[in-house]
C-alpha angles and dihedrals in degrees: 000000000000124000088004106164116209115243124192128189114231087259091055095043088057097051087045098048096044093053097041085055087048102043092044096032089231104160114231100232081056086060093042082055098054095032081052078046088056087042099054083040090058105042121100108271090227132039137067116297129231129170124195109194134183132204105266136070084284094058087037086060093055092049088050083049084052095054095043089057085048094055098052085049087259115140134224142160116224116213121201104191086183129047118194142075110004132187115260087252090062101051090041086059092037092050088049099049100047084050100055083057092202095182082219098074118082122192128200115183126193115332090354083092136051135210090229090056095069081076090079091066135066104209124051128198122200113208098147105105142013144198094291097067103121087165138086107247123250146163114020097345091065089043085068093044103068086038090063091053096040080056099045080047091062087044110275126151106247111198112199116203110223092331134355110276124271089020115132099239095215103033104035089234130147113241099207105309123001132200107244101218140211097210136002131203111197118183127246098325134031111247126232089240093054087059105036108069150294084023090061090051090052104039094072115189105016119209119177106209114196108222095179108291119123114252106227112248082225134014126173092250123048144142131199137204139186129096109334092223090070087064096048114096114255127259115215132211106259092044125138137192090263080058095065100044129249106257118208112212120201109195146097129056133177107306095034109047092144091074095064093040095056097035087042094052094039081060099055095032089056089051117264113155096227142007116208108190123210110193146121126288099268104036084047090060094043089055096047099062092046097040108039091172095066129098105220125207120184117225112243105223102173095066122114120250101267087043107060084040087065096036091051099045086048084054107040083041084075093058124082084203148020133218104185134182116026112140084349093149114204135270143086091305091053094047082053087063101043083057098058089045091056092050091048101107103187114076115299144162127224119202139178112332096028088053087058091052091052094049087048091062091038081054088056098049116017139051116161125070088246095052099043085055090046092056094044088046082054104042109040121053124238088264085062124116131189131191118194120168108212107281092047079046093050084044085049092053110032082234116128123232108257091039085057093046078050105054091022100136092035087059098046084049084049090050102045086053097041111039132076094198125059122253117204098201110207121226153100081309108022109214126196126200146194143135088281092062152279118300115196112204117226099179129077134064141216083272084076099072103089130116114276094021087114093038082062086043090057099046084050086056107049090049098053094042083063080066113023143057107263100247086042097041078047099058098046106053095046086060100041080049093054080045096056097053093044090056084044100055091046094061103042102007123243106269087078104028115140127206080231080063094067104053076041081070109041093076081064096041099054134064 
């Protein structure tokens, strides 16, 4: 896929980096000068100068930072909250800075210096921890910690080396407190707990600074940016609506005619040739006088069993793709519905209430992690996407809630080793996942949580899976839909953004 940009989590990057110095004989202290080079480059041109280092390779990056500055007649003043063992790479970049003896360094070790005294600078640099921390933060090094955010808070510029410190380098999580930056400056490749939250929310500005080390052509997790159409398939020229697939949609019924709208207008706004609605009567008339373009079935629903099999699988023979389950309700008519899905052979993407007929099988004959996957490996078929946000996610597993936010990059990990479909897990960073790899999804914002935002997820889908492969269709629309509301938020804000809003903004976003 175009513009994909590799990710790797702290553990990865370890691995990576020690091979690749292995392999190409780089020495490490070469990589710490050019990563110090990145950091000088990045620093405010203006502005006192203070450098909180740690004792490992992080806080030697920020003594190499403090040389460089010397070099060039900046000052600065180095603080080391914790004295003790420290890593070779540490004492090398100590030794040569003590030996340059710019008298416009100043060091303070141990309790020489203060917390409060980094109120005097203004401009802060984080090189406590790296990506390596795996332990809450404690003693002095906390105590920093919350003085670099009470002087972000007053309007300093707080650098973060790598990642911001106290931040989980492959979950995003906070281990304990976390400086919030201003700007980060990570090495050679963005990590996966730079993108997940709340470490996305507390790197800032994010720049990737390449010190020598070769970036991997693929990797299992990844994002990508740049302008959504670019990812969109082409059109040519002599192209007709046969070209671009006939996409069935299952959803709506009488109390919930706004699914179908919004999943029904996603699809045609996203391209598809043509939308043939399945829905009950009133949901199917709704849909007809907002969406002139559809062609409406009613569900029959008083049809015996063996009949409205026949009748759905005659219906759903003439899509190249399905989008099921949005405003569905529940009941023998909806598992109906859900049947026919499943029997549905060609790609297709079951949302909301499909999702909950599906947990409520799994309810019946499952109840470990293992065997729920089992019996979704068995029953949908490798074109399948699923898109769950976290508490149909939590119905689908048997695993509560917390315990998901908890595990959450272990079980996408589980999943992309265990599943033959492809999941396309809603949230602050929508992941989707599947056994070709982890897409982390960059685009989006709180705007976004609002009622009907999946429902226009799901119409985006099923259009693209009538012309792309389902990981790819999957990507890609997670990322046009984060567009979307992005665009959308821009223009309006997003304490008032619509669903609506977002199939407003396709006609913009695409070519």
């Amino acid at each position: 896929m175009k513009n994909r940009t590799p990710l790797m989590t702290a553990k990865e990057m370890k691995r990576f980096e020690e091979a690749a110095i292995g392999e190409q004989e780089i020495p490490s202290l070469v990589l710490m000068e050019r990563a110090g080079l990145a950091l000088r480059e990045a620093l405010p041109k203006n502005g006192r100068v203070a450098i909180v280092c740690g004792r490992g390779n992080n806080g030697a990056d920020g003594v190499c930072l403090a040389r460089l500055l010397g070099e060039t007649g900046r000052g600065c003043a180095v603080f080391f909250p914790e004295e003790g063992r420290e890593t070779p790479e540490m004492l090398h970049q100590k030794k040569r800075l003590m030996q340059s003896n710019f008298p416009e360094i100043r060091c303070f070790f141990g309790q020489q210096g203060t917390p409060a005294a980094l109120d005097a600078y203004d401009v802060i640099v984080d090189a406590l921890f790296g990506i390596g921390l795996s332990r809450p933060v404690e003693g002095a090094a906390r105590d920093y910690i919350l003085a670099m955010n009470s002087c972000r808070e007053r309007g300093a510029f707080v650098l973060a080396v790598d990642i911001p410190s106290g931040v989980d380098g492959g979950s995003g999580k906070v281990l304990g407190d976390a400086v919030r930056a201003t700007r980060t400056v990570t090495f050679s490749v963005e990590k996966t707990g730079l993108v997940l939250f709340p470490g996305r929310e507390l790197c800032g500005e994010l720049v990737t600074a390449p010190i020598g080390l070769p970036v991997p052509e693929k990797s299992l997790w990844y994002c990508f940016g740049g302008a959504p159409g670019a990812l969109m398939p082409k059109r040519p020229a002599d192209s007709h609506k046969g070209t671009y697939g006939t996409v069935a949609v299952m959803a709506g019924c009488r109390e919930m005619p706004g699914a179908a709208t919004l999943c029904t207008r996603a699809a045609y706004r996203s391209g598809a040739g043509i939308v043939r609605l399945l829905s009950e009567a009133e949901a199917a008339e709704t849909v007809r006088r907002t969406v002139p373009e559809v062609i409406a079935q009613t569900l029959p629903e008083e049809l015996s069993e063996e009949a409205f099999r026949e009748w759905a699988d005659a219906e759903l023979s003439k899509a190249a793709s399905l989008a099921a389950g949005p405003g569905l309700g529940s009941g023998r008519l909806a598992e109906r519905c859900l049947d026919a899905a499943l029997r549905f052979e060609k790609p297709k993407v079951l949302d909301a209430d499909a999702l909950n007929g599906l947990a409520g099988r799994l309810n019946a004959r499952a109840a470990s992690l293992p065997e729920r996957l089992a019996l979704l490996n068995e029953w949908l078929s490798p074109n399948t996407v699923l898109t769950p946000h976290k508490k149909e996610l939590s119905r689908l597993l048997g695993v509560p809630v917390p315990e998901l936010a908890e595990r959450w990059t272990e079980l996408l990990m589980l999943l992309h080793e265990s599943i033959r479909f492809v999941m396309v897990l809603k949230d602050a960073c929508t992941a989707v996942v599947s056994s070709e790899g982890i897409y982390l999804n960059r685009s989006g914002n709180s705007g976004m949580a609002t009622g009907g935002s999946g429902d226009v997820l799901t119409g985006i889908l099923g259009a693209l899976l009538a012309v792309l492969p389902p990981k790819e269709a999957a990507d890609c629309a997670a990322y046009l839909h984060g567009c979307l509301g992005d665009a959308a938020a821009e223009r309006g804000g997003k304490q008032s953004l619509m669903a609506s809003d977002l199939i407003a903004m396709l006609p913009e976003l695409l070519p």
